[in-house]
Backbone as a ProteinNet text record, in pm:
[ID]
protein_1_A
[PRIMARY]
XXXXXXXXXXXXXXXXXXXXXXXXXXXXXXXXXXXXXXXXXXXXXXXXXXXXXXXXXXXXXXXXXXXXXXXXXXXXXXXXXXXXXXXXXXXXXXXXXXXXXXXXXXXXXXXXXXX
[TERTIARY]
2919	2850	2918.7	2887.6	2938.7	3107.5	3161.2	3273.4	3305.1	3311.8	3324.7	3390.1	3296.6	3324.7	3403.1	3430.7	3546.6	3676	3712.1	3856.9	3871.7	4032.8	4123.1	4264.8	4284	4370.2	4515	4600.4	4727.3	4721.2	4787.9	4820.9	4957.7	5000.7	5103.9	5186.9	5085.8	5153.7	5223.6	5188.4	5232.4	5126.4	5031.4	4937.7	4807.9	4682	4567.3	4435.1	4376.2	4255.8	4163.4	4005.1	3849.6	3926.9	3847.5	3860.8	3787.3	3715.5	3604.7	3658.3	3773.4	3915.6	4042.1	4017.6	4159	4108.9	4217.6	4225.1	4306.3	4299.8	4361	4429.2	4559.6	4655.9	4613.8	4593	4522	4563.4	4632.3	4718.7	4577.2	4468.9	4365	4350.8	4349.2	4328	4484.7	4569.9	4663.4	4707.2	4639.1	4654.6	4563.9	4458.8	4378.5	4416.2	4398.8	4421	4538.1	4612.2	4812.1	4805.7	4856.6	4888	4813.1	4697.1	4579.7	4483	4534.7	4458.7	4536.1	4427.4	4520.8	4547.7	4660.7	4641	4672.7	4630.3	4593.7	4766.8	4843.3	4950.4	4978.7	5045.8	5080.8	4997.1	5008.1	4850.6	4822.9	4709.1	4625.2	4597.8	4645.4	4552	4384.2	4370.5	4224.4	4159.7	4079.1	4014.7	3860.3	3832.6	3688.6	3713	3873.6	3837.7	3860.3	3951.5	3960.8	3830.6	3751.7	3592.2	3495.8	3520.7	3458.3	3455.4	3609.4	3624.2	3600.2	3545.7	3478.1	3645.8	3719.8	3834.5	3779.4	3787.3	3761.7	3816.2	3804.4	3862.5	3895.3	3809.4	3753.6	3751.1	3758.4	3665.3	3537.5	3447.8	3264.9	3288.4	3120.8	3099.8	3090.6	3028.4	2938.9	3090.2	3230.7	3340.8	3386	3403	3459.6	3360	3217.5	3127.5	3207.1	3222.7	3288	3393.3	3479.9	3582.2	3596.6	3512	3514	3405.6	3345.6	3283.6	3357.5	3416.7	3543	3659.8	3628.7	3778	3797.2	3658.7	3713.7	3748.4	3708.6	3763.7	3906.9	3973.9	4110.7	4196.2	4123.5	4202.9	4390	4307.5	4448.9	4564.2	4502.3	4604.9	4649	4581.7	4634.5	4751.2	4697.8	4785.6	4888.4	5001.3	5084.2	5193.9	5187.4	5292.6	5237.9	5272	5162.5	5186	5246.8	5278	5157.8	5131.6	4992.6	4851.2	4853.1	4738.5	4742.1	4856.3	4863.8	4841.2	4834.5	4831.6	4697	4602.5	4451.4	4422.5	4446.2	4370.3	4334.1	4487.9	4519.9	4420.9	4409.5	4327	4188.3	4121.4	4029.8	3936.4	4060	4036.9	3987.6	4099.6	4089.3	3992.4	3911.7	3808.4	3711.5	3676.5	3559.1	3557.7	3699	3681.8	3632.7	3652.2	3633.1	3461.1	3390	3274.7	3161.8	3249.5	3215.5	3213.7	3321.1	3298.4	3203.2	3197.6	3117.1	2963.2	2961.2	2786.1	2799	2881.4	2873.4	2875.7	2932	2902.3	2771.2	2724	2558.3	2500.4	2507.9	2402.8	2397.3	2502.5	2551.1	2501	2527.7	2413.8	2319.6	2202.9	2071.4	2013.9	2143.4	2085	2053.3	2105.9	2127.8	2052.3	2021.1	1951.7	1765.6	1762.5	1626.6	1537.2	1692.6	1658.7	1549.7
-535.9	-601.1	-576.9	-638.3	-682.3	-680.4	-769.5	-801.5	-710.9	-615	-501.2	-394.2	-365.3	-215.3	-280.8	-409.3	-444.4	-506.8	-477	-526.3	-413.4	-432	-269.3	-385.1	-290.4	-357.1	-251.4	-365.5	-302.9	-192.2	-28.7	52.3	96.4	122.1	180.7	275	366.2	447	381.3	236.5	183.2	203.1	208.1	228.3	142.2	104.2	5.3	119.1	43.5	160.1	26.9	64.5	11.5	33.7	-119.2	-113.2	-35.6	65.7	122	245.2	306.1	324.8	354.5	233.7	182	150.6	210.1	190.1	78.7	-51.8	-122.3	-22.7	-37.6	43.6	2.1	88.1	98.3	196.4	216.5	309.5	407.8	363.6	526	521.3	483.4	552.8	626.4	571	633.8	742.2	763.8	878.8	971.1	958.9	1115.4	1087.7	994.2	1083.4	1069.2	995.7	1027.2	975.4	1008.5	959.3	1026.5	1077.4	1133.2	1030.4	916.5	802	706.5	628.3	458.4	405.1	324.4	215	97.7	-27.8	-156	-212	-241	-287.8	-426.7	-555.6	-585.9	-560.5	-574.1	-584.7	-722.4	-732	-880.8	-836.7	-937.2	-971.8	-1055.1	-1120.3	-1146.2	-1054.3	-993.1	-848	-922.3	-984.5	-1056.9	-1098.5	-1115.3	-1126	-938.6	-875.4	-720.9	-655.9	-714.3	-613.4	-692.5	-807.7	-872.9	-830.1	-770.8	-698.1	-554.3	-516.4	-366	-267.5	-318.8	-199.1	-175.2	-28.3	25	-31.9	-83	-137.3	-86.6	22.4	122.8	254.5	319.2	470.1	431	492.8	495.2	681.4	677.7	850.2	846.1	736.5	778.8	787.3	709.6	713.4	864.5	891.7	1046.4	1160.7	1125.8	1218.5	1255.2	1106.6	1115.7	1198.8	1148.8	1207.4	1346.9	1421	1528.3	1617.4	1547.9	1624.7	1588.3	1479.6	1471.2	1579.7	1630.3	1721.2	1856.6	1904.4	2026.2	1972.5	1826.7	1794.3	1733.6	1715.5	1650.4	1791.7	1910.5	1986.6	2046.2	2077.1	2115.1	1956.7	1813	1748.4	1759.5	1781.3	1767.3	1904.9	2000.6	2142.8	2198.2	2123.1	2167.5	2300	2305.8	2396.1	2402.4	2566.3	2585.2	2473.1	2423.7	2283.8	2233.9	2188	2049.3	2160.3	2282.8	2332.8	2329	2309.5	2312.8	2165	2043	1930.5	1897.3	1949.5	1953.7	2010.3	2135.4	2167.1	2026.3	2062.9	1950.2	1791.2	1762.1	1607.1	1664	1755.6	1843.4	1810.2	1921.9	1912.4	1781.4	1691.9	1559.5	1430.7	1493.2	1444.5	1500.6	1632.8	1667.1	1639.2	1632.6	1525.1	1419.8	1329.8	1178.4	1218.1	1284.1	1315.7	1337.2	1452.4	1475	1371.4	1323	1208.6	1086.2	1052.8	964.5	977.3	1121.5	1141.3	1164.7	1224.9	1161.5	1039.5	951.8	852.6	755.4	837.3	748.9	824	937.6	1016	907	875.8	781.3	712.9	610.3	479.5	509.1	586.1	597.5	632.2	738.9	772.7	634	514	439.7	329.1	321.5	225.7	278.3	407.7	433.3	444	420.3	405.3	276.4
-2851.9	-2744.2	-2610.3	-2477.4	-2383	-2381.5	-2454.1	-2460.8	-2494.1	-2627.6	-2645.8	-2556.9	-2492.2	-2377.3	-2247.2	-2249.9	-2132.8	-2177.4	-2308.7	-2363.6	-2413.1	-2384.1	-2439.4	-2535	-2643.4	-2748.6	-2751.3	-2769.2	-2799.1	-2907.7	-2883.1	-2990.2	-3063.2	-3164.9	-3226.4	-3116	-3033.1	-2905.7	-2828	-2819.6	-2648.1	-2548.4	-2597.4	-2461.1	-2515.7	-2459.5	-2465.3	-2455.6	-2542	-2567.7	-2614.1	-2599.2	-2663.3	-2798.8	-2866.6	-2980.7	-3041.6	-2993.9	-3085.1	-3121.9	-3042	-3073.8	-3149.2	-3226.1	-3246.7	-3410.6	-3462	-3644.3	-3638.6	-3714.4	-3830.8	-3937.2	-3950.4	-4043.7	-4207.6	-4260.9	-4388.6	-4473.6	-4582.5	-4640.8	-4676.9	-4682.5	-4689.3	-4555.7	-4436.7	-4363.7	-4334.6	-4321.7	-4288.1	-4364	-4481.5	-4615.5	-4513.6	-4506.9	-4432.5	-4295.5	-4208.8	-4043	-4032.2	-4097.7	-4042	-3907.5	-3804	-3678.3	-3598.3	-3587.3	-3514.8	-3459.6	-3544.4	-3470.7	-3405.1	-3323.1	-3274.6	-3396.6	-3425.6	-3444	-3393.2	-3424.8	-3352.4	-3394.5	-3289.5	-3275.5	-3167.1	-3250.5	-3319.5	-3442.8	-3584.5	-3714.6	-3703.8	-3699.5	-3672.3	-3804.4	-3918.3	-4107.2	-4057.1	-4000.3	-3990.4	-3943.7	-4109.6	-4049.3	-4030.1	-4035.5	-3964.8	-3802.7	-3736.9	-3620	-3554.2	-3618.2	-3610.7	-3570.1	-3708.9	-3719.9	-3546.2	-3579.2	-3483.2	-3295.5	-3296.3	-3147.8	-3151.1	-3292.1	-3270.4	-3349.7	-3345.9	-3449.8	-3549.5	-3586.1	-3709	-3856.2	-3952.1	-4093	-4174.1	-4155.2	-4297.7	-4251	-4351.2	-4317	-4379.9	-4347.5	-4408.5	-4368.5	-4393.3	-4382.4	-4226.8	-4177.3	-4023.3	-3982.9	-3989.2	-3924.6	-3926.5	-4060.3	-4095.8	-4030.3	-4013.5	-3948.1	-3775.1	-3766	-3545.5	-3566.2	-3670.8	-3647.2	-3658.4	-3751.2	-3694.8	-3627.4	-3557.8	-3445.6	-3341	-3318.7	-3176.6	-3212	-3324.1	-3336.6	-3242.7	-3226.4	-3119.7	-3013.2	-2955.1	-2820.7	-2845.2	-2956	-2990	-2999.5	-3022.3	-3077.8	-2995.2	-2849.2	-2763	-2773.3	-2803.2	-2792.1	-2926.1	-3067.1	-3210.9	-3207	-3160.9	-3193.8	-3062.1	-3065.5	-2982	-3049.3	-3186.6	-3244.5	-3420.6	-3440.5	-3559	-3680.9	-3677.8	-3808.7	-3752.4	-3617	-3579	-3663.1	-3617.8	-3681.5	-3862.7	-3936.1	-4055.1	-4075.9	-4039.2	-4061	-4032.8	-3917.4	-3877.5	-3999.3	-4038.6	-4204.8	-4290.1	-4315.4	-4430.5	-4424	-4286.2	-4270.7	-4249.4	-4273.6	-4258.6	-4371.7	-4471.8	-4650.6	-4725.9	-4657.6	-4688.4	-4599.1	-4542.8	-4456.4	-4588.1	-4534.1	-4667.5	-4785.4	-4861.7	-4992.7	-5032.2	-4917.8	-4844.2	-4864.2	-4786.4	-4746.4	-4852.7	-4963.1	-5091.8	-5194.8	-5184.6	-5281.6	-5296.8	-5127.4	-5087.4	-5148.1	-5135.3	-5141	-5273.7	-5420.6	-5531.6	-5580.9	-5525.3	-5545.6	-5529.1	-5422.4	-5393.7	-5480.9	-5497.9	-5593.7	-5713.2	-5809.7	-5908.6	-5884.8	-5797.2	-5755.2	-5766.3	-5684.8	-5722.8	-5866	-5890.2	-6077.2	-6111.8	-6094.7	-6235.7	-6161.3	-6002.7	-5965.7	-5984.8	-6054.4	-6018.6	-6117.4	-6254	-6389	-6421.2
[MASK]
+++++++++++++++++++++++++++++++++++++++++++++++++++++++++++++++++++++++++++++++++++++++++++++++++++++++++++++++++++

């Protein structure tokens, strides 16, 4: 909403960013994007007031979809030295797994919801 697009939240960097932004630290998220993202610093545990100012909680697909179509515009800050381009693979791979799996899994659901 409103409130939304005029509050900026503390990050892991030291710097304030839109929560729309800003990851909640989550050992899957922090398993695929690693430090390519915000995260929300101090960790607020009430993830109903978290979700409520617009921080991300979760990965979903539509999240993993942004994230990588913002990737060619992240790319000159992700790849300063060829390790950053070997680590963009790597959260790449593990984006499309994420992606893949997701959509086996609905496939599954519908099999058995259509039974």
């Amino acid at each position: 909403g409103i409130c939304q697009e005029k509050i900026k939240v503390p990050t892991t960097r030291d710097t304030w960013a839109k929560p729309s932004e800003v990851f909640l630290k989550d050992s899957q998220i922090e398993d695929i994007l690693g430090d390519t993202v915000l995260y929300l610093s101090p960790e607020i545990k009430n993830k109903d007031f978290v979700k409520a100012i617009g921080v991300k909680t979760k990965l979903d697909t539509g999240t993993v979809l942004s994230y990588l179509d913002e990737l060619p515009q992240k790319k000159d800050e992700l790849s300063k030295k060829k390790s950053d381009s070997e680590k963009i693979l790597k959260i790449c791979q593990k984006l499309y797994d994420y992606l893949n799996h997701s959509i086996q899994t609905e496939k599954i659901k519908k099999h058995f919801h259509s039974s």
